[in-house]
C-alpha positions as CSV (number, residue, x, y, z in Angstrom):
1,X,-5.8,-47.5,13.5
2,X,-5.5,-50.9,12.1
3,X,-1.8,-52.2,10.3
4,X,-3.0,-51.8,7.0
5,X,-4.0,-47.6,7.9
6,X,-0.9,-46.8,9.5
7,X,0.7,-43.9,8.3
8,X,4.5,-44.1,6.8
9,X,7.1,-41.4,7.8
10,X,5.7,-37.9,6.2
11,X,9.4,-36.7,5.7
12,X,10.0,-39.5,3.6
13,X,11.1,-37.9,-0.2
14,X,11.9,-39.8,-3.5
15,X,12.5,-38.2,-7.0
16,X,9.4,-39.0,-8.4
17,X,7.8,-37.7,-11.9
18,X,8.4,-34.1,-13.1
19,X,5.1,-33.2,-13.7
20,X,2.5,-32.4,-10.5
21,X,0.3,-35.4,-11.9
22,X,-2.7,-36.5,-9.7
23,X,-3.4,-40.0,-10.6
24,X,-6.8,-40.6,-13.1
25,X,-8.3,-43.6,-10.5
26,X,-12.2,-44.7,-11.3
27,X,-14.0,-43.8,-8.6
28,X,-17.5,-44.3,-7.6
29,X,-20.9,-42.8,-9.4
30,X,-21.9,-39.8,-8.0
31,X,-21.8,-35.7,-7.4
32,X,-18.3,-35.1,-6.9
33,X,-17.0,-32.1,-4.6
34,X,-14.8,-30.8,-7.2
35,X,-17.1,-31.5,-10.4
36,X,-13.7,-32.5,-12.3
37,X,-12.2,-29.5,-12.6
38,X,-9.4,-28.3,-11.6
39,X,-9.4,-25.9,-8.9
40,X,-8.4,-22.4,-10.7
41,X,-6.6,-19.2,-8.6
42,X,-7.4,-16.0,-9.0
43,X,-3.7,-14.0,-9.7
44,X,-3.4,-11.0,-7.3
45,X,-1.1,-7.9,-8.0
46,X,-1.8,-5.0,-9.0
47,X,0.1,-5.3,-12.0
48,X,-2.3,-7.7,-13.3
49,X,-4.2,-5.8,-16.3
50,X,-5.7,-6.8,-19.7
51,X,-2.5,-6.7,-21.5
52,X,-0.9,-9.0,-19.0
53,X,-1.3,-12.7,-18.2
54,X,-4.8,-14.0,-17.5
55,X,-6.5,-13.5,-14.3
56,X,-7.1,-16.9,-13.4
57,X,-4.6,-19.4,-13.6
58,X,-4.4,-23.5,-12.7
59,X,-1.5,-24.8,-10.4
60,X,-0.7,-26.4,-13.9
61,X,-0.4,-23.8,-15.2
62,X,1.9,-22.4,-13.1
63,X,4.4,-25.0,-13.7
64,X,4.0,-24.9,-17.3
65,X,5.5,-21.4,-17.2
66,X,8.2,-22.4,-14.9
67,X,9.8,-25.8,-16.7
68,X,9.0,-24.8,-20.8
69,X,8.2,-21.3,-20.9
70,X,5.4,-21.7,-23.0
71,X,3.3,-18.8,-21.1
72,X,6.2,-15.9,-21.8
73,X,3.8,-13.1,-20.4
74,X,3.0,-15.3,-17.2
75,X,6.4,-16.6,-16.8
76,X,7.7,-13.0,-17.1
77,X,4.8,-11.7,-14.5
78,X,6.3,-14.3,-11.8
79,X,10.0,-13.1,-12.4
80,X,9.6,-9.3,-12.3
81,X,6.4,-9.2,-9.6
82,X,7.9,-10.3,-5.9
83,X,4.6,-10.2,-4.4
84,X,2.5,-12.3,-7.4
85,X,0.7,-15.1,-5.6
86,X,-2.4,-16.8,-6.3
87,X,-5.8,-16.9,-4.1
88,X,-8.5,-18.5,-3.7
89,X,-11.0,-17.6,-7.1
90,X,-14.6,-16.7,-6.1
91,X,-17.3,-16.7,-8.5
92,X,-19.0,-13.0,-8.3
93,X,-22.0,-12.8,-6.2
94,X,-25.3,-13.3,-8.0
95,X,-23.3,-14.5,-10.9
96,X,-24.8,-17.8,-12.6
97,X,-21.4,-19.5,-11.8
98,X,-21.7,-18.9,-7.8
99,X,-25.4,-20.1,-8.0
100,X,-24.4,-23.2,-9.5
101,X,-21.4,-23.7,-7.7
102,X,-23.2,-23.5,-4.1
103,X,-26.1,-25.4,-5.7
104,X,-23.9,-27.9,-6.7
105,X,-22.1,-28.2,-3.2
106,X,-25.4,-28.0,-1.1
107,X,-26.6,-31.0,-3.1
108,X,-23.5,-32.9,-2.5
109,X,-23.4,-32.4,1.1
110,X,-27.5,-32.6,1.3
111,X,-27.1,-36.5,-0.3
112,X,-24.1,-37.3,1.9
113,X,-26.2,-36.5,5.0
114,X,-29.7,-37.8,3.9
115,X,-28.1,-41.5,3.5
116,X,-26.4,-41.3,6.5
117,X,-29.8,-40.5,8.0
118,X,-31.5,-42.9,6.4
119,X,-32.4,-46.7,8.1
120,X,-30.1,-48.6,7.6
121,X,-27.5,-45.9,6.0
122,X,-26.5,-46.0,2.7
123,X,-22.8,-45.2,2.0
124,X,-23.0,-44.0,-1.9
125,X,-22.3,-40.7,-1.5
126,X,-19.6,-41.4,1.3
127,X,-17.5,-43.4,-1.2
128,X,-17.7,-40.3,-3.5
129,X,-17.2,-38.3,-0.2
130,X,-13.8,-40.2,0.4
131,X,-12.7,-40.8,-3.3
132,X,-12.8,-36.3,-3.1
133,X,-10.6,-36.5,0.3
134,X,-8.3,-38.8,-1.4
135,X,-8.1,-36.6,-4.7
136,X,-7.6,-33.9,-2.6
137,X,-4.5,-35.2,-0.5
138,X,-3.0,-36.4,-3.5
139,X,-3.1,-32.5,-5.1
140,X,-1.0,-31.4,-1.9
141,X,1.9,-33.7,-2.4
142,X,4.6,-32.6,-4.2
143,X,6.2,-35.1,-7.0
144,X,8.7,-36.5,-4.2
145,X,6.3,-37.9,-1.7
146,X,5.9,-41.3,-3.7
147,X,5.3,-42.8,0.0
148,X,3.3,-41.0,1.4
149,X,1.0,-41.1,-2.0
150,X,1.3,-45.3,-1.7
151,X,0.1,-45.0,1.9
152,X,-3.0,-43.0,0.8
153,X,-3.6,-45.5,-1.8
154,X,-3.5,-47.8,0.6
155,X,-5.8,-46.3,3.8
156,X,-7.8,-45.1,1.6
157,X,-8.2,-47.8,-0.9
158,X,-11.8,-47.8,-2.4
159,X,-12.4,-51.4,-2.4
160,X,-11.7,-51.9,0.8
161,X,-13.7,-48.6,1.9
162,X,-16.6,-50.2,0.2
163,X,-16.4,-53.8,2.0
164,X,-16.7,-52.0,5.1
165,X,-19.8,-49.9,3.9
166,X,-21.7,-53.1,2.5
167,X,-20.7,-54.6,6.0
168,X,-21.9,-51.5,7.6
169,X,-18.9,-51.1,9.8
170,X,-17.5,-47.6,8.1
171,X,-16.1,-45.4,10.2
172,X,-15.9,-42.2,9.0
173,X,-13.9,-40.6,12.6
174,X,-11.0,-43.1,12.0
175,X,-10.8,-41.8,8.4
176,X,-11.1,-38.3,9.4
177,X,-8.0,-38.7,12.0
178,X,-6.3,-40.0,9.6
179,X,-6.6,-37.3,6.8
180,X,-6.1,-34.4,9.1
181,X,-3.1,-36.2,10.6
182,X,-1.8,-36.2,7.4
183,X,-3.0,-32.6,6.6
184,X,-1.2,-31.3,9.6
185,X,2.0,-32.7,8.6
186,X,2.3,-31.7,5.2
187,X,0.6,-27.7,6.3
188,X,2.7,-25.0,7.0
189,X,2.6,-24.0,10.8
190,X,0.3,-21.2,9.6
191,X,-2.5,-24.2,9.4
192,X,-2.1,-25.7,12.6
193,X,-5.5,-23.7,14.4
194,X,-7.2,-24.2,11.2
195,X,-6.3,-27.9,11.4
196,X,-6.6,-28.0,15.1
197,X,-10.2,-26.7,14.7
198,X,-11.4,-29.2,12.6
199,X,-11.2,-32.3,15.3
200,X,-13.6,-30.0,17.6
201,X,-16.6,-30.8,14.8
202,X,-18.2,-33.7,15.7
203,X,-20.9,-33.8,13.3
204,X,-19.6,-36.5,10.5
205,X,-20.7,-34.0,6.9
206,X,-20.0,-30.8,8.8
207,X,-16.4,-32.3,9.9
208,X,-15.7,-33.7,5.9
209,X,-16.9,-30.2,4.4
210,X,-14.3,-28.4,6.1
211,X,-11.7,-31.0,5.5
212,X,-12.6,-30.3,2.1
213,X,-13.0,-26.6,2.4
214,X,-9.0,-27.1,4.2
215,X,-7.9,-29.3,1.3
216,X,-8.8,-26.2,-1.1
217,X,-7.1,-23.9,1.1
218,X,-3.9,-26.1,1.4
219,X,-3.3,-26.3,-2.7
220,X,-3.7,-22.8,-2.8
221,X,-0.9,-22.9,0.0
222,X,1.4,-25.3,-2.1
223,X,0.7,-23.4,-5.2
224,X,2.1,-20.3,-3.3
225,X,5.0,-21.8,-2.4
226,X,5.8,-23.5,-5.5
227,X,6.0,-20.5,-7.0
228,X,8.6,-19.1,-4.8
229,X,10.6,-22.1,-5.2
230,X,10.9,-21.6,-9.2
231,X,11.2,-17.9,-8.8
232,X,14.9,-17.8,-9.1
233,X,14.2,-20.9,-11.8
234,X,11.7,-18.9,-13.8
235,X,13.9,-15.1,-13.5
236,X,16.8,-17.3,-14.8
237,X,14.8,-19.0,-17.9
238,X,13.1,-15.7,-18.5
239,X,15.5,-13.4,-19.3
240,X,17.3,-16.2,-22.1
241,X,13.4,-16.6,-23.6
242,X,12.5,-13.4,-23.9
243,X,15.8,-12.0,-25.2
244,X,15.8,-15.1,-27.8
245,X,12.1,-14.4,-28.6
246,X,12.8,-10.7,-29.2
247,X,15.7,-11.3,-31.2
248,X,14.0,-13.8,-33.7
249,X,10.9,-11.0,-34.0
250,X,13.9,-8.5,-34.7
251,X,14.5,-10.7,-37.6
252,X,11.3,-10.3,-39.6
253,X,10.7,-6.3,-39.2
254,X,11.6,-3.6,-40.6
255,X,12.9,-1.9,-37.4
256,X,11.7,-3.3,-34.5
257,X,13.6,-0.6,-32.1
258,X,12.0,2.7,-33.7
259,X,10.6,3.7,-30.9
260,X,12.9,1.8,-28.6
261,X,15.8,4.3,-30.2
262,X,14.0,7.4,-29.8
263,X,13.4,6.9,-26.2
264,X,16.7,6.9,-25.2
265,X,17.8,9.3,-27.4
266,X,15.5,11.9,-26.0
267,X,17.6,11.2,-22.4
268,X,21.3,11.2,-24.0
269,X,23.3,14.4,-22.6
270,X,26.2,14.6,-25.2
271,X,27.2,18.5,-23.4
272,X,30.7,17.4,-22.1
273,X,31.6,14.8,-24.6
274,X,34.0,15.3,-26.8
275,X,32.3,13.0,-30.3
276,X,32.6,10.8,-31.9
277,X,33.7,8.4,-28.6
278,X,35.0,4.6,-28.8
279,X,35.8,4.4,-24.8
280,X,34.2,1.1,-23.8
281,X,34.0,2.6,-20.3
282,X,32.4,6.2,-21.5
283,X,30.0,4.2,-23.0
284,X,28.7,2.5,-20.3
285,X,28.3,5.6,-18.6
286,X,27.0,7.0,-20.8
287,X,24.2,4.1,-21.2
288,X,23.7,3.7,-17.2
289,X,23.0,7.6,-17.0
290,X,21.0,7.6,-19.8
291,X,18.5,4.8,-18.8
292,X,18.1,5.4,-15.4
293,X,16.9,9.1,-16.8
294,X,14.4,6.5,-19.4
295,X,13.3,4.2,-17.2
296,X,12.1,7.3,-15.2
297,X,10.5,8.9,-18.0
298,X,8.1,5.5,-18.0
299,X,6.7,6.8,-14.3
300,X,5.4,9.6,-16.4
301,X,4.5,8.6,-19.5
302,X,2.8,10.9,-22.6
303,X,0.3,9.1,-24.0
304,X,0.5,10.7,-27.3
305,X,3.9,8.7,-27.6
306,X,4.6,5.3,-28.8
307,X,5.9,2.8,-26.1
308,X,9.4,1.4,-26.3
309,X,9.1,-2.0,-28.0
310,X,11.4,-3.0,-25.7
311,X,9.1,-2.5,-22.4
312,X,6.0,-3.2,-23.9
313,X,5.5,-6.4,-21.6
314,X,6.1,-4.1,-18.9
315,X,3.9,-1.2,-19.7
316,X,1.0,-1.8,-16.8
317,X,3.7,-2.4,-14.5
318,X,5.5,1.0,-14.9
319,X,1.9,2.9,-15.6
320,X,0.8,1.3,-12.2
321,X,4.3,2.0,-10.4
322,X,3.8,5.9,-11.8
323,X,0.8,5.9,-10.5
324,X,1.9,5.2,-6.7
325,X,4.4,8.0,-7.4
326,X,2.4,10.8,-8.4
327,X,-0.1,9.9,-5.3
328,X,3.4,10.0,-3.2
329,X,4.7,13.6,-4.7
330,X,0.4,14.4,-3.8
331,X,0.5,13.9,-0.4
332,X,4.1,15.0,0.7
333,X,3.4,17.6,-0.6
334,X,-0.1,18.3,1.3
335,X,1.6,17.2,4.2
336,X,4.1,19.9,3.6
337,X,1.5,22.7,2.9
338,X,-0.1,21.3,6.4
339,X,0.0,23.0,9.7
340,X,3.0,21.3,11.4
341,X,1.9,21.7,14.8
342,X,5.4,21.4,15.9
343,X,7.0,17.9,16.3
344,X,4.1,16.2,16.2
345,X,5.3,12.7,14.5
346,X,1.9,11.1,15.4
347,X,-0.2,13.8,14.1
348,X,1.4,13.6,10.8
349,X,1.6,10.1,10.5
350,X,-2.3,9.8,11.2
351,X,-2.6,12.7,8.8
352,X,-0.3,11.0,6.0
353,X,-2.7,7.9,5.9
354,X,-5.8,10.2,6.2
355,X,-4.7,11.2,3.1
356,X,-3.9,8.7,1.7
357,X,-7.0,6.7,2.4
358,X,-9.2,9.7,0.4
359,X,-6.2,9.8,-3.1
360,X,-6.8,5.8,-2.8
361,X,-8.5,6.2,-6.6
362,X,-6.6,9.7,-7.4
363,X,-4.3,9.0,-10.3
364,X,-4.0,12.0,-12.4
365,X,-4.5,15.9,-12.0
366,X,-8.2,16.2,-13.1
367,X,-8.8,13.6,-10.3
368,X,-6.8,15.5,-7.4
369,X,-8.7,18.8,-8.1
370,X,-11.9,17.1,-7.4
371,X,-10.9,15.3,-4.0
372,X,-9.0,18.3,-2.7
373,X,-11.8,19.8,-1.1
374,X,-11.8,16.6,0.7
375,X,-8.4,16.8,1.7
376,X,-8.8,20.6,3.3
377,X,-11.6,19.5,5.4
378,X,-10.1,16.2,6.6
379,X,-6.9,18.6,7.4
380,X,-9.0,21.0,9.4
381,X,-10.4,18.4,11.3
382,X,-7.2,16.3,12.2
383,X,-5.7,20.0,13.1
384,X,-8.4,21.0,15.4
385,X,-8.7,17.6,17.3
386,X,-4.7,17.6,17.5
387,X,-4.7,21.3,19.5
388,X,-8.0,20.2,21.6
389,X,-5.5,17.5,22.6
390,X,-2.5,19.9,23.3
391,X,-5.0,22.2,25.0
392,X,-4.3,25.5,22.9
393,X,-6.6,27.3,21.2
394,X,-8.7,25.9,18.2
395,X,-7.9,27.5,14.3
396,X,-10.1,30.5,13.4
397,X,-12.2,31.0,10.4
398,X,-9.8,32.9,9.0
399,X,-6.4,30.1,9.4
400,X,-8.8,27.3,8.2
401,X,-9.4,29.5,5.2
402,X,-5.6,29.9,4.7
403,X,-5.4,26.4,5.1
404,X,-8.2,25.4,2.9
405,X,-6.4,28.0,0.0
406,X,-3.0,26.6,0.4
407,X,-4.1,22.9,-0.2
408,X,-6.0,23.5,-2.8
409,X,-3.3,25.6,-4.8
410,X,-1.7,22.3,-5.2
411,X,-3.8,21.5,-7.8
412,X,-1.8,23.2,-10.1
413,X,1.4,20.7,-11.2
414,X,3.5,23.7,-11.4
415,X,2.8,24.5,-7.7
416,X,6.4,25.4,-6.3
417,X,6.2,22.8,-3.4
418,X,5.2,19.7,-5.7
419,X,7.7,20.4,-8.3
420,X,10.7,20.3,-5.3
421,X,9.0,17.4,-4.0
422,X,8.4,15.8,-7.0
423,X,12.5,16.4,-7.9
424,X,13.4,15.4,-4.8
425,X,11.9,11.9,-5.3
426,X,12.7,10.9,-9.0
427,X,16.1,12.3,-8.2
428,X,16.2,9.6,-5.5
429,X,14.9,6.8,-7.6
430,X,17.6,8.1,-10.1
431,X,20.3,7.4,-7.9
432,X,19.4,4.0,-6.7
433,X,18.8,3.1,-10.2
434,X,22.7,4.5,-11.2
435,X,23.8,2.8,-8.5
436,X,21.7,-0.4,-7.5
437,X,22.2,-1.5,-3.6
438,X,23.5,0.1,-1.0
439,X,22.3,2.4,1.6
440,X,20.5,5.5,0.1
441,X,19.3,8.4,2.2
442,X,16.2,10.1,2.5
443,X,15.5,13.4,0.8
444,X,15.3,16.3,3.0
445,X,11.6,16.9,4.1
446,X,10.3,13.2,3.0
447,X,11.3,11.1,5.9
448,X,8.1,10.3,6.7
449,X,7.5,8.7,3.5
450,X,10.5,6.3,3.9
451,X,8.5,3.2,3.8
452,X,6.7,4.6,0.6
453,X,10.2,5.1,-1.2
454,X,11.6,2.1,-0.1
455,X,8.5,0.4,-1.5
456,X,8.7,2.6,-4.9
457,X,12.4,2.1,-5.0
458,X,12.7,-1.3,-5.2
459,X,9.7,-2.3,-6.7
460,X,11.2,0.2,-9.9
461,X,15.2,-1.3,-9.2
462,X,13.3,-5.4,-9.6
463,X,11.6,-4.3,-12.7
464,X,14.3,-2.6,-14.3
465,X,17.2,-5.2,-13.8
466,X,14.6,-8.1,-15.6
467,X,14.4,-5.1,-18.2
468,X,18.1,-4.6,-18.8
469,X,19.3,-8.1,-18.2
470,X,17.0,-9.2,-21.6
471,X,17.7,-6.2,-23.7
472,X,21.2,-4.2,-22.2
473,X,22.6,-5.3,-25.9
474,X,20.2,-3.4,-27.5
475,X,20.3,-0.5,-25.7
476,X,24.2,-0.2,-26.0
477,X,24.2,-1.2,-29.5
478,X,21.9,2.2,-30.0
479,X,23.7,4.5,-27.7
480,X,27.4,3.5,-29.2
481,X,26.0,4.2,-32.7
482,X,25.1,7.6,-31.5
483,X,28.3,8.2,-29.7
484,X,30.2,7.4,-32.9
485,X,29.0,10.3,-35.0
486,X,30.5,13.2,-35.5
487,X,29.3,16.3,-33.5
């Protein structure tokens, strides 16, 4: 590598701009790899619904929400959610969008190769090919790496590049060294085979479509880890906007905490207090046992109620969170009805995700009567192949019918062994909402479902401290007015 290519230090940093700005360079004629858009993400989590923040997002985006808050829904969605990240968006199959994307790329790649092929070469479409690979590096720096943006300026500098094609000396292995070097510095260690891979292609278009194809994947990388860097950021900036927002809504209606008020209210146990009450400290109390008793009432909402105003934001997150907790109480409590077959911890782990695997879609009562059949069967099965195993004697007609009866009694909510179940587990989540951190242990008969509740747990415990961090002066204000009437 010649003077003028030789990389700088990668870990050189220098404050540089604020914004993640790419610079606007002409370039040359030509298809271009990324058709001048910018690259969008699709937003996985399961929170993710129609009420929430769009399903495909840019990297800019992203840090709009972080530094001025001007997506609240999006912003809010990266606070509460630990596990949003973005990935790589694919256009449906068949869709008109795929068909052009891939038509578009084939012809880009098609071109590159055919002048390459041709006698003597032509380099058009290589300029465009290289202007792409330097676009690309330049959207996987981060505002700091002024130097390492100069130095690709500089080896990849587009007069030069085209001296060497009308010259016919371009050489397109030196360039690729020297953008995977680069590439491998600024990837995570997670890259490195990917990386590594891409100096075993030795033919020139097949070697730049995956450096492009890596460029994409690295963004997304960057994009991913931006967003855990303004987390703590965004959850600080969040709570102060949304609280301000709601207050200046407050403001303009009539009463903007009617429905807020009567959800609480519904969960205030005024039986040992002595009214009307003043104590600061009963208060609080008062308001901590009363919302952890309301948040849990969200896990299992009535429909033919109106939502707090307060949580509306949040309403796909708790539907979605009930959801994993009805399918929980569902299959501890099939594993309960379940022949034990002694200590088996194997069996009833297999069994559990068994389970599991077939309520994958199962999210309401209506829906678990239809796959309970399913269940029995797949019970049966796991039973019999567990005794063949322990070489004793396979179930009769008669115990698989026992079996089959006692799974599917639990279609009935009221069934005996879900409503203990079921207690058992909001009565956990009840606790470590009273009193968040700490150790917490497991309810009697649901150890096997640890993972699960730790999962629930603090999934519920993340979205509800967001929740009373913005609106805990609400929620006091209502519960003190109620505590200062007379009985």
């Amino acid at each position: 590598m010649s003077e003028r290519e030789r990389p700088g230090s990668s870990g050189s940093q220098e404050n540089g701009e604020k914004g993640m700005t790419i610079p606007n360079q002409s370039g040359p004629s030509g298809p271009s790899y990324f058709a001048s858009e910018p690259i969008t993400f699709r937003v996985r989590g399961s929170t993710i619904t129609g009420a929430s923040p769009p399903k495909f997002v840019t990297l800019e985006d992203i840090m709009k929400a972080a530094h001025g808050m001007q997506n609240m829904a999006l912003a809010h969605e990266i606070a509460v959610d630990q596990d949003f990240k973005l990935e790589p968006f694919e256009p449906p199959d068949n869709s008109y969008q795929k068909l052009v994307k891939d038509t578009m790329h084939k012809a880009y790649f098609d071109i590159l190769r055919e002048q390459l092929n041709s006698d003597p070469p032509e380099y058009k479409q290589a300029l465009v090919l290289l202007e792409d690979v330097k676009q690309g590096l330049f959207s996987i720096l981060l505002p700091r790496h002024t130097r390492i943006k100069e130095m690709i300026n500089e080896v990849l500098d587009h007069d030069f590049i085209k001296q060497q094609a009308e010259n016919n000396s371009l050489d397109f292995q030196k360039y690729a060294k020297f953008v995977i070097d680069l590439m491998s510095k600024l990837a995570a260690p997670a890259r490195d085979e990917m990386l590594q891979n891409l100096t075993s292609i030795t033919d020139t278009v097949d070697l730049f479509r995956a450096i492009l194809e890596a460029l994409e994947i690295l963004k997304l990388d960057l994009a991913n880890t931006l967003i855990a860097m303004i987390r703590p950021h965004v959850q600080k900036e969040s709570v102060q906007y949304e609280r301000t927002k709601f207050d200046e809504l407050l403001k303009v209606s009539e009463d903007g905490l009617q429905h807020t008020r009567q959800w609480l209210l519904r969960h205030i146990d005024k039986s040992d207090l002595s009214l009307p009450i003043s104590d600061v400290n009963i208060i609080r109390n008062v308001t901590a046992q009363t919302l952890a008793k309301a948040y849990l009432e969200l896990l299992e909402w009535d429909d033919n109620k109106t939502y707090p105003e307060t949580l509306h934001i949040d309403k796909p997150r708790f539907t979605e969170l009930g959801i994993q907790v009805y399918r929980l109480v569902c299959v501890a409590s099939l594993l309960l009805v379940s022949p034990s077959c002694g200590e088996q911890t194997t069996h009833k782990q297999k069994l559990k995700e068994k389970i599991y695997i077939i309520m994958d879609a199962t999210s309401n009562d209506i829906e678990l009567k239809q796959i309970l059949p399913s269940v029995a069967e797949e019970v049966v099965l796991e039973t019999n192949q567990l005794l063949e195993t322990l070489g004793q004697t396979q179930l009769t007609n008669e115990t698989k019918d026992v079996i089959r009866s006692q799974i599917l009694s639990l279609r009935d909510n009221e069934h005996r062994v879900r409503q203990i179940v079921r207690q058992r587990v909001l009565e956990f989540l009840k606790m470590v909402l009273v009193c968040a951190g700490g150790a917490r242990q497991i309810p009697v008969g649901l150890s096997a479902f640890t993972n699960e509740l730790t999962s629930v747990s603090g999934t519920l415990l993340r979205y509800v401290m967001h929740n009373k961090a913005v609106f805990t002066s609400h929620y006091m204000d209502i519960i003190t007015e109620e505590l200062s009437k007379n009985q």
